[in-house]
N, C-alpha and C positions, 0 to 999 in steps of 0.2 A: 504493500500500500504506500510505504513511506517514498519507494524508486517514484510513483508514478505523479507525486506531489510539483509541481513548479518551485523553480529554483527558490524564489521569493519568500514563498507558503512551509518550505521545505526548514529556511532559516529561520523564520518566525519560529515555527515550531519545536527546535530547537533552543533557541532564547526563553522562550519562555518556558520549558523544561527547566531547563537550568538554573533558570531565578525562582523556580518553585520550590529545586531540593536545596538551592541557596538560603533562603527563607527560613524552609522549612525547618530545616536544620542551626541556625541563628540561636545561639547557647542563650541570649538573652531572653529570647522568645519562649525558652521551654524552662529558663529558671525560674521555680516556685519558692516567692519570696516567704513563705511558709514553710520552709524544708527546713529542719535543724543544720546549726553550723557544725560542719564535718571536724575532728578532732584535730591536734595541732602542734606541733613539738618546734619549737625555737631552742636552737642549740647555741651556745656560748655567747646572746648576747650581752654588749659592752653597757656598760653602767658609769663607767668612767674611764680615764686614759692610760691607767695601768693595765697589762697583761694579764694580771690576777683578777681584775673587774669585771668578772666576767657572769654571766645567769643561763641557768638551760631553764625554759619553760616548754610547760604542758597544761596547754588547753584540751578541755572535754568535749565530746561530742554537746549538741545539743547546749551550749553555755548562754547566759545571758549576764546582762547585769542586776538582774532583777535576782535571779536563781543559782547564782555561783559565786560560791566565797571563793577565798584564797588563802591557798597554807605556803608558807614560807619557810623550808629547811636547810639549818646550819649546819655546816661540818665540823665536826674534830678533829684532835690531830693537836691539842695544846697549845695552839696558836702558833705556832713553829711548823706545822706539816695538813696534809688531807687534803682533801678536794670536792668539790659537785659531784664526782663521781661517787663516791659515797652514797647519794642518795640510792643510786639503782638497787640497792637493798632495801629501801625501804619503801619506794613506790607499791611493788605487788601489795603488802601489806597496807597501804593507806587506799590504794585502788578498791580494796575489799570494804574499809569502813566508812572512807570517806568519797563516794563514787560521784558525789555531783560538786565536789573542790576542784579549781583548779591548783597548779601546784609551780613552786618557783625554787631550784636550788640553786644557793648562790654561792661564788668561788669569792674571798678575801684576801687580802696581802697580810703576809704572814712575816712574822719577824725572824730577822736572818742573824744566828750568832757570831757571826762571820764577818761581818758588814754593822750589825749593829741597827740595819735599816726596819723600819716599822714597828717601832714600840708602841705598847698600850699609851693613848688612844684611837692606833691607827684603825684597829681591826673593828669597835665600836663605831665610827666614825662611816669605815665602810658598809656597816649594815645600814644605818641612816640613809647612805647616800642610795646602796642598793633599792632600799625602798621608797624613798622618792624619788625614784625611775620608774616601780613600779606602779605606782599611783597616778603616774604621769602616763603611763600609758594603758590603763584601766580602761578607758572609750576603746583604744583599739583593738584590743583585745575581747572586749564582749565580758570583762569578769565583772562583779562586783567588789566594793569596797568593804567589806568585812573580814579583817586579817587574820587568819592565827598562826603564830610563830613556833617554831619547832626546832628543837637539836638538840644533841648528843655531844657531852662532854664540853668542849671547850663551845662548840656548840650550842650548846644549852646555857652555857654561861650567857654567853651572846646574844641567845633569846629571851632569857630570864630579865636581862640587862637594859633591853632597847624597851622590852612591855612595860618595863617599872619606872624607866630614867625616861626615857624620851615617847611615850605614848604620844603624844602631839602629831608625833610623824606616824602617819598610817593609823585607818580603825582598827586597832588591835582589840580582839572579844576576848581573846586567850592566849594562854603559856603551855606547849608540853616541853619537859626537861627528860632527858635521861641522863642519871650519874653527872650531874652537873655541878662546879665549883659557884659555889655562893659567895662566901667571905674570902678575900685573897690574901690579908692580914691573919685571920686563923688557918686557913689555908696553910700559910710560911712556915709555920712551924711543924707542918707534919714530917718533912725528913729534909735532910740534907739537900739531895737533888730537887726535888719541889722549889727549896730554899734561892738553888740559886741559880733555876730558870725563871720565878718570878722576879729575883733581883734584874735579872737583865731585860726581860720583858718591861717591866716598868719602873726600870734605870733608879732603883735604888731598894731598904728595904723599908718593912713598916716602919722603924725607928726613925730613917732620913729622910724617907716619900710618905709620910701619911695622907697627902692628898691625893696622892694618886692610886693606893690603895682603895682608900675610902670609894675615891668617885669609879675604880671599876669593880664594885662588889654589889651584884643585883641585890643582895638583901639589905644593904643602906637608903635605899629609894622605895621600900615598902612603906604602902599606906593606907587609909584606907577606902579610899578608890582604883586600888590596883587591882589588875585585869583578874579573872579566874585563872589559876596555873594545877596544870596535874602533873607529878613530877614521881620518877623513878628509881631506886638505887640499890644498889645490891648488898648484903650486910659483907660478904669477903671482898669487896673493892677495895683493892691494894695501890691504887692511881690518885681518886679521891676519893677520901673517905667520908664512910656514911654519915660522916657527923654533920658536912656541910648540907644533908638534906634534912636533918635534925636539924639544926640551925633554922633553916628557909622555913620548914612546919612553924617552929613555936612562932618567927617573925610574922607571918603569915594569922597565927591564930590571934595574937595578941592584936592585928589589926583587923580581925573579923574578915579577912577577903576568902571566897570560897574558895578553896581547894582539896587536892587530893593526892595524898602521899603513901605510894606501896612500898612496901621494903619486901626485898626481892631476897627471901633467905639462902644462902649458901653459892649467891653468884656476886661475879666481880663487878669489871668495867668491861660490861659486854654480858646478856643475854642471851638465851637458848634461843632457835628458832622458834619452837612453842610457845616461850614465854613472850618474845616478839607479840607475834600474835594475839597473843591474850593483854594485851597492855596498848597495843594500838586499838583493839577493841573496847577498852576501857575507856581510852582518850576520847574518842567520839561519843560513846556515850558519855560521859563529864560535859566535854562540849555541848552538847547537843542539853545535856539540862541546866547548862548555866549560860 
């Protein structure tokens, strides 16, 4: 049929095939502005000019600003060592309790004994700056503005530290801690080594730098409108000892802020995989009723 068409009729027809499946096919034309937003992984972006200023994000399917908070996790490593990477052990386990968060781990400059470079309060300084980056870019992202802060060990100091000192920056609703350093002045005294990687971290000791103790010890800035915090520690923790989560309790209670303190009998600095689990399951329910 098509041979027997006139050259003219023959083009025509043609043309306008082609503009039909051109059309047709138009990605704009067939986006359903109703569809959920597809899931989302941002790897190593920069929060600042250093190397170390670095963030991986993970957006959820389906996020909005109306229905997706945000958990933000620190690493360990003493302030001297770890990384973002880090997290990848704890996502499955937060993917399980907390499924409609999105999620921000972020890398720090860490102080180098070598160099002397980045002493407390560089590493405070850059959780601040990390999160107003991330509150800056909150519309683009499609999260909400309801924060809660997370980590482990030197970590957890860090989280403990920015929800109590610096709440101003970012909605923080909560604190989870694991095995985290509370007082860095009681701290000093636990041993030798302890002794005098915080002399160098914060370039003197209690006796010479009281202020600089003072102002990095998350349990000095408890009040009583500090955030809810649930917080973990093992009674054989030979890194820090369970006294610094005895400490953070009584300060805690004495200012009526809610929380929730496990003592995790017969483990260190570090956790079973079971116990993981049973204690990030804790965490969201804590969260979830305060």
């Amino acid at each position: 049929m098509l041979a027997k068409l006139p050259f003219k009729k023959a083009e025509l027809f043609f043309f306008l095939a082609f503009s039909f499946l051109i059309f047709s096919c138009n990605p704009e034309e067939n986006l359903d502005p109703n569809a959920p937003l597809p899931a989302l992984e941002l790897s190593n972006v920069s929060y600042g000019s250093d190397m170390r200023q670095t963030m991986d994000v993970f957006l959820p399917r389906g996020r909005s600003m109306e229905n997706t908070p945000l958990l933000i996790y620190i690493h360990g490593g003493a302030w001297i060592d770890g990384s973002k990477d880090e997290f990848a052990q704890v996502k499955p386990l937060l993917d399980q309790a907390f499924p409609e968060y999105a999620y921000v781990a972020i890398n720090y400059r860490l102080f180098d004994f070598l160099s002397r470079q980045n002493p407390f309060p560089t590493q405070e300084n850059d959780v601040k700056s990390a999160i107003e980056y991330i509150i800056s870019q909150q519309d683009e992202w499609n999260v909400g503005n309801q924060i809660v802060i997370a980590g482990a060990s030197a970590g957890g100091h860090l989280a403990l530290l920015h929800g109590y000192k610096n709440p101003e920056i970012g909605n923080i609703q909560a604190v989870i801690a694991f095995f985290p350093p509370t007082d860095l002045a009681e701290l000093f005294n636990f041993n030798s080594l302890t002794a005098l990687g915080l002399t160098e971290i914060l370039q003197g000791t209690p006796e010479n730098k009281p202020q600089a103790y003072l102002e990095s010890s998350p349990s000095n800035f408890i009040n009583s409108n500090s955030v809810p915090t649930i917080f973990f520690h093992g009674t054989a923790d030979t890194v820090v000892p369970i006294s610094q989560s005895d400490l953070l309790k009584n300060k805690l209670q004495e200012n009526s802020v809610p929380h929730e303190f496990r003592r995790i009998d017969g483990q260190g600095h570090g956790f079973t995989p079971s116990t993981n689990v049973e204690l990030i399951k804790a965490a969201s329910a804590f969260i979830r009723a305060n």
